[in-house]
N, C-alpha and C positions, 0 to 999 in steps of 0.2 A: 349703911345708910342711917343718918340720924335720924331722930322722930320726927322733925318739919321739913324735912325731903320727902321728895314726890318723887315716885318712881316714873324712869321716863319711860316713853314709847319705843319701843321698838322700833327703829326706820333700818331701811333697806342703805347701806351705802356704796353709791354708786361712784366713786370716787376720792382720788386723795389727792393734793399739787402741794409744791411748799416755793416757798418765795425767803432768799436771805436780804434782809438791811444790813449797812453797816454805815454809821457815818450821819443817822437822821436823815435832816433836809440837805445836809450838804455832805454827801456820800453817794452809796454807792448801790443798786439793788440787784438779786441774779434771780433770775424768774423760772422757774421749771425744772425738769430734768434737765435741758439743754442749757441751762445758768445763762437764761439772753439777758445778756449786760444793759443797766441803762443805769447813767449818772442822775443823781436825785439835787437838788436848789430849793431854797428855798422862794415862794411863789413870787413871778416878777423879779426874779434877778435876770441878770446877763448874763450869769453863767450858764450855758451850756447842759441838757438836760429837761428832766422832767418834775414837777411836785407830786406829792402822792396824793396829793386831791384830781389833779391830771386823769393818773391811775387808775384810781376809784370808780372815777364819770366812765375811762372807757369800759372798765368793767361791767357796771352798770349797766350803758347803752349796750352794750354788748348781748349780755344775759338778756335785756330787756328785751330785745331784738328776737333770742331765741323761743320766749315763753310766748311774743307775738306772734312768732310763727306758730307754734302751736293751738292758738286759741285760732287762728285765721284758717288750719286747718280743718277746725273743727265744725267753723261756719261759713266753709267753703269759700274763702275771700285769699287772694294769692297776695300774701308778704312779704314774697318774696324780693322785692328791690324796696323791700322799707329803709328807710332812716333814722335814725337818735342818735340825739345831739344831746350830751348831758350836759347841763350847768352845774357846776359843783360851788358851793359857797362856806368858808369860814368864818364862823360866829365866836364873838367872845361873847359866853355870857354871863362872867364875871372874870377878874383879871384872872383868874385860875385855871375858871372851866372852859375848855371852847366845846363847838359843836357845829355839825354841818347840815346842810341844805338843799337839795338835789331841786333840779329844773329840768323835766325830762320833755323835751322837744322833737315829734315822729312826726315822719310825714311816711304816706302811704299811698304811693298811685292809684289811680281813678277810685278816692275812695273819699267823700264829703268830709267835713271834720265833725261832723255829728257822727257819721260811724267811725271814722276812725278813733275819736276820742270815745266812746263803745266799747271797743275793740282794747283799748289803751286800760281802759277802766278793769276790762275782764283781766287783761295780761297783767296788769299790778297785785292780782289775787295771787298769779300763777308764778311771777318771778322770786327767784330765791330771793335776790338783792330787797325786793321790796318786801320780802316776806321778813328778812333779816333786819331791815331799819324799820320794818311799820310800829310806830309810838318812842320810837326814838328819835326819828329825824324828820322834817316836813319835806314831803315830795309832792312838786305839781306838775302836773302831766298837762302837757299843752300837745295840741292835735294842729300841725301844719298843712298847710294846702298848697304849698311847694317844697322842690328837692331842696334840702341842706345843703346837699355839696352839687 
C-alpha cells in the first residue's frame, strides 16, 4: 500500500458473474456461466440486437426493483408487481468525454406517488447500481401512477 492509500473495508462478498465483449457496439456479448449470446449495435441502427446502454437500464431497473423490494419489506408495503422503466441517456461532454444519465420510471400498485416516490428515495440508498454511479452520473427517479407495461 502506498502512503496516500486508504486501506479498504472489509466487505462480505456475496458474489462474482463475468460478462465477455467482443466486437464494441457492433459485436458481440456472452453473459454468465451459461454465455447467453446477444448481438451488440450501435444505438438506433437496424441492425439486429441490443446497445449497452439497453443493458445497463435493464440492469439497473432490475437491481432497482430488488432493493425496492426490500425496503417495501421493511415498511410493510408489497412490491411485489412493481415496475422500472429505465431511460438510459448518452451525453458528450466534450468530443472525447461521454457520459450517461439514468431516468428511473416505477410504478407501484395501490400506492400514491408521494409514497411511492418515498419508497423510490429510500431504495436509491439501498441499490448497488445507485450506490455505484451516485456523483457520477444524474439519476431521477420519477414515481408513476400507472403500469408501464
Amino acid at each position: 500500500m502506498t502512503q496516500n492509500e486508504q486501506p479498504q473495508t472489509e466487505m462480505k462478498k456475496l458474489f462474482t458473474t463475468s460478462s465477455i465483449a467482443t466486437g464494441g457496439r457492433n459485436g458481440d456479448v456472452y453473459l454468465g456461466e451459461q454465455l447467453l449470446h446477444l448481438q451488440t449495435r450501435p444505438a438506433h441502427s437496424k441492425r439486429e440486437g441490443t446497445d449497452p446502454e439497453e443493458m445497463f437500464g435493464a440492469g439497473y431497473a432490475a437491481c432497482f426493483l430488488s432493493a425496492l423490494g426490500e425496503v417495501g419489506r421493511r415498511q410493510s408495503v408489497d412490491t411485489n408487481a412493481a415496475q422500472a422503466k429505465a431511460f438510459v441517456s448518452l451525453y458528450a461532454k466534450t468530443e472525447t468525454q461521454y457520459v450517461l444519465g439514468v431516468e428511473l420510471h416505477v410504478y407501484i400498485p395501490e400506492q400514491t406517488a408521494e409514497k411511492t416516490h418515498e419508497l423510490l428515495e429510500i431504495a436509491h440508498q439501498v441499490c448497488p447500481y445507485s450506490n455505484a454511479t451516485r456523483g457520477n452520473i444524474e439519476v431521477k427517479l420519477v414515481a408513476e401512477t400507472a403500469p408501464l407495461l
